[in-house]
PDB file of N, CA, C and O in Angstrom, chain B, residues numbered from 101:
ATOM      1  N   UNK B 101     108.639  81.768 104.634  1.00  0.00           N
ATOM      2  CA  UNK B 101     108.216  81.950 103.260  1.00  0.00           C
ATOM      3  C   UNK B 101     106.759  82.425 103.253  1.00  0.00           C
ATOM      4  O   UNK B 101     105.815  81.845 103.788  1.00  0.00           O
ATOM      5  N   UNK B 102     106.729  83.468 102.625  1.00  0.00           N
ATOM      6  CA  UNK B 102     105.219  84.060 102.299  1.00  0.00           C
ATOM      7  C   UNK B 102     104.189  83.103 101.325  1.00  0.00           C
ATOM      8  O   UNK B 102     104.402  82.738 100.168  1.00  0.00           O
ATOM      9  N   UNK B 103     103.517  82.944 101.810  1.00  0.00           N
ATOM     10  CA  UNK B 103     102.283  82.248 100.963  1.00  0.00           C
ATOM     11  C   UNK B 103     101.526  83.190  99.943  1.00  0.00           C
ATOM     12  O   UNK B 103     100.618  82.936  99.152  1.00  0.00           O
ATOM     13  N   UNK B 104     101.924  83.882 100.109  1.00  0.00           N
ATOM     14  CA  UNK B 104     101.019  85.362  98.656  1.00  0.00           C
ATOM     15  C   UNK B 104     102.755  86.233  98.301  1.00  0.00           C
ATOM     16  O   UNK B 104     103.634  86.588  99.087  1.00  0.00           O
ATOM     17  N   UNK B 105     102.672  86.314  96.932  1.00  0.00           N
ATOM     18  CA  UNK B 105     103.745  86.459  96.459  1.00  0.00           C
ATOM     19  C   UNK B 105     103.578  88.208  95.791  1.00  0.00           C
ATOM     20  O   UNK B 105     103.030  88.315  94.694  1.00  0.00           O
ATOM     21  N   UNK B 106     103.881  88.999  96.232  1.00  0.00           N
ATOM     22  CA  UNK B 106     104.189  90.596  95.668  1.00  0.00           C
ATOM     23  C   UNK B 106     105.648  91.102  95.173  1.00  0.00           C
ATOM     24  O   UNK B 106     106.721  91.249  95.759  1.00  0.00           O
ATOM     25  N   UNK B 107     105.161  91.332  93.660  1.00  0.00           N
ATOM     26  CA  UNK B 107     106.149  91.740  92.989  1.00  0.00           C
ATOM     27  C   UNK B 107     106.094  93.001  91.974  1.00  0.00           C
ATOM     28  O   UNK B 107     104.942  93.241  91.610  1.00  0.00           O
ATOM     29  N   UNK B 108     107.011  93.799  91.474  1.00  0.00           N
ATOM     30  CA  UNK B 108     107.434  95.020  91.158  1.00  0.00           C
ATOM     31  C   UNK B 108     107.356  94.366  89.413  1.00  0.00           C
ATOM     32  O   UNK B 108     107.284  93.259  88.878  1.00  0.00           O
ATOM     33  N   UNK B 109     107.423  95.844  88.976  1.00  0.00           N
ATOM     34  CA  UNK B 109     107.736  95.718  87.386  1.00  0.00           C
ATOM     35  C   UNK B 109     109.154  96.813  87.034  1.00  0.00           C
ATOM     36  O   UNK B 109     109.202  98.005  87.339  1.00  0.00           O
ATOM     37  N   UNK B 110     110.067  96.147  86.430  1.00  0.00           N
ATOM     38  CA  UNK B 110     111.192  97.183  85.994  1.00  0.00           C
ATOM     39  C   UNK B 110     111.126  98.816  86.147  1.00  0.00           C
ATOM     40  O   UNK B 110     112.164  99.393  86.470  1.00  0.00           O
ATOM     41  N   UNK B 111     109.955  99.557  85.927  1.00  0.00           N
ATOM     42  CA  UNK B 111     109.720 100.603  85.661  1.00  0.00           C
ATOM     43  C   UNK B 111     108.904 101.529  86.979  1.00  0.00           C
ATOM     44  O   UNK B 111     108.505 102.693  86.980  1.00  0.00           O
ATOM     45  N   UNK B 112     108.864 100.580  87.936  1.00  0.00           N
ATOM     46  CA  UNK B 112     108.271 100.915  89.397  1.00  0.00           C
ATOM     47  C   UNK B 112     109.369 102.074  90.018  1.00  0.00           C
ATOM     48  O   UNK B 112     110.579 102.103  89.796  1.00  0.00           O
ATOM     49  N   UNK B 113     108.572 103.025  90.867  1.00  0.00           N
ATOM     50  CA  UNK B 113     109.967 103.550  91.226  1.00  0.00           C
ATOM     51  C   UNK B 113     109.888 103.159  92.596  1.00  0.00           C
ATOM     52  O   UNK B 113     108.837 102.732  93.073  1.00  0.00           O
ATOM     53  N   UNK B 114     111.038 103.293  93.316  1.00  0.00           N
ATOM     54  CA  UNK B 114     112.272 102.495  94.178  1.00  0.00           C
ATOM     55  C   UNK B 114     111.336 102.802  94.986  1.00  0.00           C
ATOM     56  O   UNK B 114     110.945 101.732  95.452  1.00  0.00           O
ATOM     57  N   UNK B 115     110.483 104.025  95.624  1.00  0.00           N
ATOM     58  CA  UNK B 115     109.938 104.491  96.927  1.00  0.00           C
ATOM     59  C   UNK B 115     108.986 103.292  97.000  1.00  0.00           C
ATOM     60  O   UNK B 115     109.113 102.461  97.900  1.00  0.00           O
ATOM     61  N   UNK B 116     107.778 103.167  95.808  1.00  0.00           N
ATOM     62  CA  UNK B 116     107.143 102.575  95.588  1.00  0.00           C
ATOM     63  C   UNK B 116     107.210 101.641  96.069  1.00  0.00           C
ATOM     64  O   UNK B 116     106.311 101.380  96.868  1.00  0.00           O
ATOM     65  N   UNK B 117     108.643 100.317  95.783  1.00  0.00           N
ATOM     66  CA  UNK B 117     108.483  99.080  96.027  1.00  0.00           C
ATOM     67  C   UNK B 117     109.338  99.314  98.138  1.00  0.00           C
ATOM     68  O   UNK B 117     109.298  98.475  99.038  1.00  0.00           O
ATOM     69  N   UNK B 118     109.632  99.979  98.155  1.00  0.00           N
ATOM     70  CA  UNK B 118     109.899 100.282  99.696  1.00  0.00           C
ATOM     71  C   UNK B 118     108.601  99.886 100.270  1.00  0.00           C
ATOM     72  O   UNK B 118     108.256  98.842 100.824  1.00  0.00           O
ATOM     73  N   UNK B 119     107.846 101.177  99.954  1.00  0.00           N
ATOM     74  CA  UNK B 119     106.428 100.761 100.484  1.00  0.00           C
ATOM     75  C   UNK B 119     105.701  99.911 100.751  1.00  0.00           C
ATOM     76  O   UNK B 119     104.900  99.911 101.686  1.00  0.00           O
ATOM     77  N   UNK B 120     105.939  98.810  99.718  1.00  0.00           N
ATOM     78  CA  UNK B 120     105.295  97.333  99.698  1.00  0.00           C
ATOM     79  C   UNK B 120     106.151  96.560 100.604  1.00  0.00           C
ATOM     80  O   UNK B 120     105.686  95.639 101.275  1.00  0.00           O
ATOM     81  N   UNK B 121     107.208  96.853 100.640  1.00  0.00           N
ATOM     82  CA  UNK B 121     108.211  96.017 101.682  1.00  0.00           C
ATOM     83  C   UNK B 121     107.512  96.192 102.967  1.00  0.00           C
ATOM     84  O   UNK B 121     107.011  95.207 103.509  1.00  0.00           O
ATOM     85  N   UNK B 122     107.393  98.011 103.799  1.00  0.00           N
ATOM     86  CA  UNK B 122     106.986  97.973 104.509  1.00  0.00           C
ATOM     87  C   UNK B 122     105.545  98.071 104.704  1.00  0.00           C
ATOM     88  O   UNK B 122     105.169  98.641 105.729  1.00  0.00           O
ATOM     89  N   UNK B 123     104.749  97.650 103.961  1.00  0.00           N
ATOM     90  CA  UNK B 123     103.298  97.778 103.989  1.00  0.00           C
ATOM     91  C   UNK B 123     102.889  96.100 104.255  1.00  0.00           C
ATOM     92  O   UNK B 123     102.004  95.763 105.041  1.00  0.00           O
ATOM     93  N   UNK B 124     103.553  95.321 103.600  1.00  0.00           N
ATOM     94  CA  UNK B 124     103.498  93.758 103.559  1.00  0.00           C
ATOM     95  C   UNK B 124     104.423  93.403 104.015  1.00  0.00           C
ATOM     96  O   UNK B 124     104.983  92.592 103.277  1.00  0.00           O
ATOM     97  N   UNK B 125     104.992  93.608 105.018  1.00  0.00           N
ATOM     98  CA  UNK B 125     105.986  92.731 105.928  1.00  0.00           C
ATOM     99  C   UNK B 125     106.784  91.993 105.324  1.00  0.00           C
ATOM    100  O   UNK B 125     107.376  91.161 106.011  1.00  0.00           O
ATOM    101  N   UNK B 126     107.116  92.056 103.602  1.00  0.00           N
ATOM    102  CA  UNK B 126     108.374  91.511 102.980  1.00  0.00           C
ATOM    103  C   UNK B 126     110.196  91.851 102.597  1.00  0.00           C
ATOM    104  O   UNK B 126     110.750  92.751 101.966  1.00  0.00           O
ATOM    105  N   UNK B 127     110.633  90.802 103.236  1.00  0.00           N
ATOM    106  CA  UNK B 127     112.008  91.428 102.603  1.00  0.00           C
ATOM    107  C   UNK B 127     112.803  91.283 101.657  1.00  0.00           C
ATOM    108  O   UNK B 127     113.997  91.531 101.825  1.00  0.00           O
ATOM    109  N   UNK B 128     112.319  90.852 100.460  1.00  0.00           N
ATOM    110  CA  UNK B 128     112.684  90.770  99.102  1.00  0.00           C
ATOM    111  C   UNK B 128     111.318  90.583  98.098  1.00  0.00           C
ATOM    112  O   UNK B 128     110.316  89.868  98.133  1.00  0.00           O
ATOM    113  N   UNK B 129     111.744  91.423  97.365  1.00  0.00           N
ATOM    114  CA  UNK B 129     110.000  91.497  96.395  1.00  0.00           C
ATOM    115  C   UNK B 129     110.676  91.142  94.659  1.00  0.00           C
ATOM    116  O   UNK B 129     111.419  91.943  94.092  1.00  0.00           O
ATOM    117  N   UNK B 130     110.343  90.142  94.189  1.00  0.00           N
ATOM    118  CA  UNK B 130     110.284  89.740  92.690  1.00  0.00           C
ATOM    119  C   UNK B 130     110.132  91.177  91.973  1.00  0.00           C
ATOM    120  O   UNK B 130     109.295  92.066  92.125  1.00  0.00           O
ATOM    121  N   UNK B 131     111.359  91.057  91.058  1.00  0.00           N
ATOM    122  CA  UNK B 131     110.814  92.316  89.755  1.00  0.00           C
ATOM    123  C   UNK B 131     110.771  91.486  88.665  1.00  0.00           C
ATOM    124  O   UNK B 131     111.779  90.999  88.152  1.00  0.00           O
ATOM    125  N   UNK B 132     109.233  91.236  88.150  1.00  0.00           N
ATOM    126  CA  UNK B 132     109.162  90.668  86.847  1.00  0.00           C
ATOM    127  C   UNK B 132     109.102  91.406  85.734  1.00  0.00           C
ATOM    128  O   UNK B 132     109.171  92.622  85.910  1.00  0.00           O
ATOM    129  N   UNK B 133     108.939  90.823  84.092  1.00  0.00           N
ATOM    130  CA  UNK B 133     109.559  91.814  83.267  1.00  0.00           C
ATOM    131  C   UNK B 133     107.738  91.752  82.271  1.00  0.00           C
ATOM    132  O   UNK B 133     106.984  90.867  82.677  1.00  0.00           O
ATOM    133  N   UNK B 134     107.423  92.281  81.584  1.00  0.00           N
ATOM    134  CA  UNK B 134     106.562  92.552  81.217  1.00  0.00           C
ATOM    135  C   UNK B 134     105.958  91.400  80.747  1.00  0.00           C
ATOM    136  O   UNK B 134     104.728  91.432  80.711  1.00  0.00           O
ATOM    137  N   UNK B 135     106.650  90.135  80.285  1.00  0.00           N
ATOM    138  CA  UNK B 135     105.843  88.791  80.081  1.00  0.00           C
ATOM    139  C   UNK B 135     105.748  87.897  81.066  1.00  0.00           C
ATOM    140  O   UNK B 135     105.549  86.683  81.039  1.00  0.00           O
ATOM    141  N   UNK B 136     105.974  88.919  82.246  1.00  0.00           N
ATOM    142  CA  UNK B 136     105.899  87.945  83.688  1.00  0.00           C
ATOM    143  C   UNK B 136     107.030  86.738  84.153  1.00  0.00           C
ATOM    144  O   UNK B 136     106.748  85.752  84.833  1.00  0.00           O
ATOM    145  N   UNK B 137     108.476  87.101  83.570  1.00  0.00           N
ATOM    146  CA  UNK B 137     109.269  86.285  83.987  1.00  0.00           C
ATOM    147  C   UNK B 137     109.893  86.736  84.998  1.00  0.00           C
ATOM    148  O   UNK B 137     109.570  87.919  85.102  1.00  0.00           O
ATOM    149  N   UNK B 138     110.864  86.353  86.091  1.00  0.00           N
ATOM    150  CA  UNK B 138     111.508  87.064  86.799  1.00  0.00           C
ATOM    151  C   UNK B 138     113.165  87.829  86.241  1.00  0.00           C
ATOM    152  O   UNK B 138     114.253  87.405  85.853  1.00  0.00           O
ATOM    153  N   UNK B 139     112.743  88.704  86.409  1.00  0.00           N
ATOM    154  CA  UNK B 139     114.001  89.953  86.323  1.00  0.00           C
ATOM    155  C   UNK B 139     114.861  89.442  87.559  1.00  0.00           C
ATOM    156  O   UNK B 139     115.640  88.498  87.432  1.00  0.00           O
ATOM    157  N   UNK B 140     114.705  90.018  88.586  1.00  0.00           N
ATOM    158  CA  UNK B 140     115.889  89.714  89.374  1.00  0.00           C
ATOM    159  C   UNK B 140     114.860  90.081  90.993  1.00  0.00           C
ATOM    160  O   UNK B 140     113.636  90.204  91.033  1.00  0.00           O
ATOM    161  N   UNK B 141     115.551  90.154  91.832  1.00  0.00           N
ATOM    162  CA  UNK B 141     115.222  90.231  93.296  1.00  0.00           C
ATOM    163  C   UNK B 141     115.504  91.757  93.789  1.00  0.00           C
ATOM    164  O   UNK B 141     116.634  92.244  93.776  1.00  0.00           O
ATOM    165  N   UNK B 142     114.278  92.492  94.250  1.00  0.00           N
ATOM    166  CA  UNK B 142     114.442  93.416  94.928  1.00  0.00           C
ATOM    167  C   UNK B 142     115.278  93.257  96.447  1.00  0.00           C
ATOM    168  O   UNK B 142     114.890  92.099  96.596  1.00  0.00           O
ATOM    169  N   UNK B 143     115.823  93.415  97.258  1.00  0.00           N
ATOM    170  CA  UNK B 143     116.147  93.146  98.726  1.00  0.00           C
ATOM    171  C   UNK B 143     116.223  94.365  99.912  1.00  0.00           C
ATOM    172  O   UNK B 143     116.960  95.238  99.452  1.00  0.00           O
ATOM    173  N   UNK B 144     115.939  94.595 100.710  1.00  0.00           N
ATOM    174  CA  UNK B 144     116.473  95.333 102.000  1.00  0.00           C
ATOM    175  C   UNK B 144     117.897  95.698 101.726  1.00  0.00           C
ATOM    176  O   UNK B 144     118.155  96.872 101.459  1.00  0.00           O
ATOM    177  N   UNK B 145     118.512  95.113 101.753  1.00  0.00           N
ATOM    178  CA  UNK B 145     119.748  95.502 101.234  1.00  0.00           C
ATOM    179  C   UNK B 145     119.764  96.584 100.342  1.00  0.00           C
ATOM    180  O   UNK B 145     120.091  97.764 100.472  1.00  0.00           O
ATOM    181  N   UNK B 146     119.358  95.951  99.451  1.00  0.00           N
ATOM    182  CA  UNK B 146     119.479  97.157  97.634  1.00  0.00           C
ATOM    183  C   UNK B 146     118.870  98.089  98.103  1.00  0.00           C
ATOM    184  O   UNK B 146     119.162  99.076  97.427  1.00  0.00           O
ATOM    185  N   UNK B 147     118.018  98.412  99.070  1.00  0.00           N
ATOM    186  CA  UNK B 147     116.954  99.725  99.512  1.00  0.00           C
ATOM    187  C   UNK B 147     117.988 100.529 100.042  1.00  0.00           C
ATOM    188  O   UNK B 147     118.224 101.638  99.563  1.00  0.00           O
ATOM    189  N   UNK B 148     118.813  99.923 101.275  1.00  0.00           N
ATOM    190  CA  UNK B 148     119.603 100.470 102.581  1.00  0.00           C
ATOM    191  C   UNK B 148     120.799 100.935 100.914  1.00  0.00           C
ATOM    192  O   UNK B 148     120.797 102.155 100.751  1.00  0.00           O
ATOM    193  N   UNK B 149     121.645 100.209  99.879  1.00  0.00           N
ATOM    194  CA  UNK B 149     122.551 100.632  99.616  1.00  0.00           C
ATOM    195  C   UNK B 149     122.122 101.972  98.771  1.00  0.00           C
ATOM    196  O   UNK B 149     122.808 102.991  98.687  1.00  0.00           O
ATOM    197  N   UNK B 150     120.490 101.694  97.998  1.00  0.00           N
ATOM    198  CA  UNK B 150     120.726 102.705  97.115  1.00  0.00           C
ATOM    199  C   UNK B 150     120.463 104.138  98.003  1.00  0.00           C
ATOM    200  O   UNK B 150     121.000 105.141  97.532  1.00  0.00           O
ATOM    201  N   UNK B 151     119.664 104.302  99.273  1.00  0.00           N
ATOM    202  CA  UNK B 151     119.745 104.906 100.067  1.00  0.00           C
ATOM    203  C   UNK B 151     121.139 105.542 100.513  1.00  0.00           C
ATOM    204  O   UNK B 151     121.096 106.732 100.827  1.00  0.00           O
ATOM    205  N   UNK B 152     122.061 105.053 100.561  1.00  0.00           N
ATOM    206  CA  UNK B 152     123.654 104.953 100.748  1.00  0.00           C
ATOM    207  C   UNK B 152     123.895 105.908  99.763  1.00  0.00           C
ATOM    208  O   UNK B 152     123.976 107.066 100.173  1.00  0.00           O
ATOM    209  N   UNK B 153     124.063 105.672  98.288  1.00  0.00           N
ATOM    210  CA  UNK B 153     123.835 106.630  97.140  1.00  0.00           C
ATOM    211  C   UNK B 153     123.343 107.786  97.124  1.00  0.00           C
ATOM    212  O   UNK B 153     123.837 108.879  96.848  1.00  0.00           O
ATOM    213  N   UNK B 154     122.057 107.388  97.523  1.00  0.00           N
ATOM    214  CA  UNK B 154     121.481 108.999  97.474  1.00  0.00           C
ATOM    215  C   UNK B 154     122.006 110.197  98.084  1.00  0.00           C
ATOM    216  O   UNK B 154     121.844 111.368  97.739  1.00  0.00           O
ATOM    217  N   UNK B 155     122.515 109.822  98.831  1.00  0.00           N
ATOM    218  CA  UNK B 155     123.524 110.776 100.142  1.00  0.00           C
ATOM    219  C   UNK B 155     124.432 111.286  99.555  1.00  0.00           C
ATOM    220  O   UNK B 155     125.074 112.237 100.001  1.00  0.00           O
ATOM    221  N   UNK B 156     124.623 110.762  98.510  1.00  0.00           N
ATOM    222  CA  UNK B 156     125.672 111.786  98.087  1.00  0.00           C
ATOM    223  C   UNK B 156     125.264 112.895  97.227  1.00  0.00           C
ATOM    224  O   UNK B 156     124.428 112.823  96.327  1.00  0.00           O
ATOM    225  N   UNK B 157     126.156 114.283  97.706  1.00  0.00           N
ATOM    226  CA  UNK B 157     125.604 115.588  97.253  1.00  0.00           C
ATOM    227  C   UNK B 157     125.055 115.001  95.425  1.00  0.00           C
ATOM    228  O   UNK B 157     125.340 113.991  94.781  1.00  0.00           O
ATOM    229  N   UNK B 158     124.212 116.170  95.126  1.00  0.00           N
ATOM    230  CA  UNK B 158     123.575 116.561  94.049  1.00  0.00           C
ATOM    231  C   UNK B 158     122.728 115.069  93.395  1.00  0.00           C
ATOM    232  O   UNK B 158     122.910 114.879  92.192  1.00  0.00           O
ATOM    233  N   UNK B 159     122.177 114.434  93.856  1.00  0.00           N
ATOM    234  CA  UNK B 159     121.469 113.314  93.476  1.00  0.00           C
ATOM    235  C   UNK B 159     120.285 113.314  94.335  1.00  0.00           C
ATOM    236  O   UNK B 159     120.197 112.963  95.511  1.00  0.00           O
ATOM    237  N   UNK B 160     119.413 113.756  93.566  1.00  0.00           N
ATOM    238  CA  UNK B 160     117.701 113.443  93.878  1.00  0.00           C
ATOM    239  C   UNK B 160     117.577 112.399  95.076  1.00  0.00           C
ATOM    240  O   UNK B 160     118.277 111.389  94.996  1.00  0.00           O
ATOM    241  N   UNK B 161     116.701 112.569  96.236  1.00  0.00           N
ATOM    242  CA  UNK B 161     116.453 111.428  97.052  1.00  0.00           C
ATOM    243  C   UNK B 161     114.623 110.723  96.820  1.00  0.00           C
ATOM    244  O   UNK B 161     113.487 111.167  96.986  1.00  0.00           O
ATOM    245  N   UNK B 162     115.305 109.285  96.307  1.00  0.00           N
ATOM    246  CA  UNK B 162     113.722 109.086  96.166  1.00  0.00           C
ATOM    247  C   UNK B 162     113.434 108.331  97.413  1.00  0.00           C
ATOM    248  O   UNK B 162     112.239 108.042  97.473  1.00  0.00           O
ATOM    249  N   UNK B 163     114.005 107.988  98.248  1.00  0.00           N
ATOM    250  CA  UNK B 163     113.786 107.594  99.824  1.00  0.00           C
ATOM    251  C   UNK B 163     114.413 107.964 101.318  1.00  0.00           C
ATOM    252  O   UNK B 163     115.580 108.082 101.691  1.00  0.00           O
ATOM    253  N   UNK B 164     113.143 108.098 102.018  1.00  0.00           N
ATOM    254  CA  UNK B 164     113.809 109.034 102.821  1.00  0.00           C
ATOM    255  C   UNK B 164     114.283 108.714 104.133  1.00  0.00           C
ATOM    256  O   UNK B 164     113.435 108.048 104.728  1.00  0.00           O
ATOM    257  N   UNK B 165     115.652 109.001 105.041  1.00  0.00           N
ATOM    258  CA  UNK B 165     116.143 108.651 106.013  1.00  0.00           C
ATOM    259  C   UNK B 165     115.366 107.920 106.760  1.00  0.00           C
ATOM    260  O   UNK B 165     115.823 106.849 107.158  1.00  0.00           O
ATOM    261  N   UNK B 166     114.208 108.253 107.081  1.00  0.00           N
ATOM    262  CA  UNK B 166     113.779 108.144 107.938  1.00  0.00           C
ATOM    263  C   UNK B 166     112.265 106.437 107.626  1.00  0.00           C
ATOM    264  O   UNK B 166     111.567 105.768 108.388  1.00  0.00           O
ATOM    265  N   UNK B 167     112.458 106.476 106.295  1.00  0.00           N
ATOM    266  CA  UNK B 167     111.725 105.508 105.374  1.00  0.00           C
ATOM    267  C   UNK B 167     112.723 104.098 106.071  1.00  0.00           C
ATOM    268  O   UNK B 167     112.299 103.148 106.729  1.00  0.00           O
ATOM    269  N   UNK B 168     114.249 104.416 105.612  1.00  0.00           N
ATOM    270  CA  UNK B 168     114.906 103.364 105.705  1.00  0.00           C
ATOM    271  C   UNK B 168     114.597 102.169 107.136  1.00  0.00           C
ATOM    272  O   UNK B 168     114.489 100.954 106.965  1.00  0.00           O
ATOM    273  N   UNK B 169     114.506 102.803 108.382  1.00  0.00           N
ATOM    274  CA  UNK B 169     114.915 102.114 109.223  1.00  0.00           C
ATOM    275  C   UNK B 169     113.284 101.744 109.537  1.00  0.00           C
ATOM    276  O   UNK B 169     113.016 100.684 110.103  1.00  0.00           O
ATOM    277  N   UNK B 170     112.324 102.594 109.171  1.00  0.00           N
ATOM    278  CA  UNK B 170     110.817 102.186 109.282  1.00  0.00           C
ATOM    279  C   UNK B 170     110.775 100.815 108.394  1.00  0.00           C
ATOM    280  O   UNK B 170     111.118  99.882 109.121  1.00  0.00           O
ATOM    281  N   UNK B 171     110.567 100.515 107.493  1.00  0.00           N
ATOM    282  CA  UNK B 171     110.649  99.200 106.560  1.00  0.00           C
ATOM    283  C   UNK B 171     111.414  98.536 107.101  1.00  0.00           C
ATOM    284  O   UNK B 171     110.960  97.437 107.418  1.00  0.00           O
ATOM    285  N   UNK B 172     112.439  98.720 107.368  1.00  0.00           N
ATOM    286  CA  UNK B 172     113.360  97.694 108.047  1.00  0.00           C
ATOM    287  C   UNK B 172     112.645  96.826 108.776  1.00  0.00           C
ATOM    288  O   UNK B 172     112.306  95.668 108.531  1.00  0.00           O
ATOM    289  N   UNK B 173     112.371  97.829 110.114  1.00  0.00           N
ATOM    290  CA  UNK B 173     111.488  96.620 111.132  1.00  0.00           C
ATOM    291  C   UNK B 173     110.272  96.858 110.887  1.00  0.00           C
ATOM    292  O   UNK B 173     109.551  96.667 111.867  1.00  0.00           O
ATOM    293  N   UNK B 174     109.780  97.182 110.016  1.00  0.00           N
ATOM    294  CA  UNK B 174     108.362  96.816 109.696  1.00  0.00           C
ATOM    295  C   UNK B 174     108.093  95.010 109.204  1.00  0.00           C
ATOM    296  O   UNK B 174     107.402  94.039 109.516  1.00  0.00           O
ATOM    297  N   UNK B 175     109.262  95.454 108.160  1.00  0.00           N
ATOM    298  CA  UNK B 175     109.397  94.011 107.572  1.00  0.00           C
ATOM    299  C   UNK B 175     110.314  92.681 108.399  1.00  0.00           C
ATOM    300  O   UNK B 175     110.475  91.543 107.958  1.00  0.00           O
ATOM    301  N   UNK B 176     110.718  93.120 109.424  1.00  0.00           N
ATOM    302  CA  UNK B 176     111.501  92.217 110.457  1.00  0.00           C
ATOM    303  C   UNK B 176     110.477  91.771 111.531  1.00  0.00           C
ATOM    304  O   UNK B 176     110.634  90.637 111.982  1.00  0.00           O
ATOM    305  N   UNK B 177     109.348  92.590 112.043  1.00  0.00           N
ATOM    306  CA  UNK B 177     108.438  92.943 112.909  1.00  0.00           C
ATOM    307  C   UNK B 177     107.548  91.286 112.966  1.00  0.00           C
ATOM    308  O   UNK B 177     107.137  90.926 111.862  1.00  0.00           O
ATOM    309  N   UNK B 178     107.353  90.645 113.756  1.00  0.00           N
ATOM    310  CA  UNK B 178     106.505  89.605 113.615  1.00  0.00           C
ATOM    311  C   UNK B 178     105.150  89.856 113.755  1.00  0.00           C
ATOM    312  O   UNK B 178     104.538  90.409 114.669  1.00  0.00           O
ATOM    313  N   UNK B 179     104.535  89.060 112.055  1.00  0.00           N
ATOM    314  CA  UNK B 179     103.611  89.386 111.749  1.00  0.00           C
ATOM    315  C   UNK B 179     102.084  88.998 112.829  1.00  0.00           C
ATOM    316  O   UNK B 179     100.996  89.486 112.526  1.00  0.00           O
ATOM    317  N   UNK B 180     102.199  88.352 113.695  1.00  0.00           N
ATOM    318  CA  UNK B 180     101.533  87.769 115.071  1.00  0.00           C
ATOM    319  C   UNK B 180     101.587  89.106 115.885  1.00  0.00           C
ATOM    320  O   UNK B 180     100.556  89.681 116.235  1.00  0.00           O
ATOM    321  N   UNK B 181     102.691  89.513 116.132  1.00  0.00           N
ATOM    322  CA  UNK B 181     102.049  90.702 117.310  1.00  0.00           C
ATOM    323  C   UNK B 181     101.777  91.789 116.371  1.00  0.00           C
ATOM    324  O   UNK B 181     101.586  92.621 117.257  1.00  0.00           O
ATOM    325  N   UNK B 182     101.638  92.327 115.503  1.00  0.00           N
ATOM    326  CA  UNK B 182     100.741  93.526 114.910  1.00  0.00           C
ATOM    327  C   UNK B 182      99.679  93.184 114.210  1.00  0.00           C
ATOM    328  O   UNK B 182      99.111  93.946 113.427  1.00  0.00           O
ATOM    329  N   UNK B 183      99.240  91.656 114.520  1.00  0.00           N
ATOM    330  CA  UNK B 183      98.032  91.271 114.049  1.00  0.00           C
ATOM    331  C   UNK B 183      97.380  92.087 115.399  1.00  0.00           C
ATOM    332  O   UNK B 183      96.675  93.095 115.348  1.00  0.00           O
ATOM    333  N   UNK B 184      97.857  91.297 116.718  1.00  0.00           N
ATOM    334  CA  UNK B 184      97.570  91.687 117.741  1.00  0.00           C
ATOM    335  C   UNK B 184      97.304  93.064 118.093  1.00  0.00           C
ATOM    336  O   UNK B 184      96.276  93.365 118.698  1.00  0.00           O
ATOM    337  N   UNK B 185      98.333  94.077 117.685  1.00  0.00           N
ATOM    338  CA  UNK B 185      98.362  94.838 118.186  1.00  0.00           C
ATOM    339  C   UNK B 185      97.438  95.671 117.317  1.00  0.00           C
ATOM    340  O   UNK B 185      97.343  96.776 117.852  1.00  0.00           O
ATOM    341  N   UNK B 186      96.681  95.612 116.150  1.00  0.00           N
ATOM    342  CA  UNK B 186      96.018  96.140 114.883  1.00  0.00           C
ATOM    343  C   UNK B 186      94.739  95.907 116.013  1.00  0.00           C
ATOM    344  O   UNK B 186      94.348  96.812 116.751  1.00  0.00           O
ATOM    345  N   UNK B 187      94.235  94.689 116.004  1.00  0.00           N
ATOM    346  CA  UNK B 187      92.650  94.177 116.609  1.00  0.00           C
ATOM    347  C   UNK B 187      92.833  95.075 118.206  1.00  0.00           C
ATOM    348  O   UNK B 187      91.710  95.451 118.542  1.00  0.00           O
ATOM    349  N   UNK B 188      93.477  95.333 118.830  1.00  0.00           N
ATOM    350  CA  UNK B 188      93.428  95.435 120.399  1.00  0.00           C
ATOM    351  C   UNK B 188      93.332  97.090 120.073  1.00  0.00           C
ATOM    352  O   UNK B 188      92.909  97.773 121.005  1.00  0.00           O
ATOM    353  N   UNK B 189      93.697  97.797 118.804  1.00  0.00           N
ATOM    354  CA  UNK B 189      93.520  98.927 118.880  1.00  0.00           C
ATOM    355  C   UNK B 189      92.157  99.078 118.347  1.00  0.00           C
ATOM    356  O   UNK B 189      91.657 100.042 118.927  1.00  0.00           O
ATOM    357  N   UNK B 190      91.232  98.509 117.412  1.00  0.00           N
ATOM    358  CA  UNK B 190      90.308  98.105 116.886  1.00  0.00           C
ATOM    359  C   UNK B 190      89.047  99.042 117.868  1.00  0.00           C
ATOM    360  O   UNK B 190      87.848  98.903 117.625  1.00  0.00           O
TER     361      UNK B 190
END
């Protein structure tokens, strides 16, 4: 469980909250609704399915092949060795 909590607003777009997945090592991000209640749960999952979607002919891709499997283990990645590995490149 994360001790600092990052969350999306309804109107975020999808790449966007990818990013935070793989930028902050999380794999489910809160979408709250404009008075700050919770909407529902972003997940890895919902990324990989709507990704799934996009693949199909004539539908805009707002994430890209190659996004998917980066976040993945970004956000699987233990946060101890790329502390490590961040400072040793330092």
């Amino acid at each position: 469980m994360s001790k600092e909590v990052f969350s999306c607003r309804p109107d975020d777009e999808l790449a966007s909250v990818e990013r935070l997945m793989r930028e902050r090592q999380v794999h489910r991000v809160p979408e709250v609704d404009p008075q700050g209640h919770l909407a529902e749960i972003i997940a890895l999952s919902d990324i990989a399915r709507e990704a799934a979607k996009e693949s199909q002919p004539r539908k805009p891709r707002r994430v890209s092949d190659a996004e998917i499997p980066e976040t993945i283990a970004r956000a699987c990645a233990s946060r101890h060795s790329i502390v490590l590995t961040t400072q040793a490149a330092a």
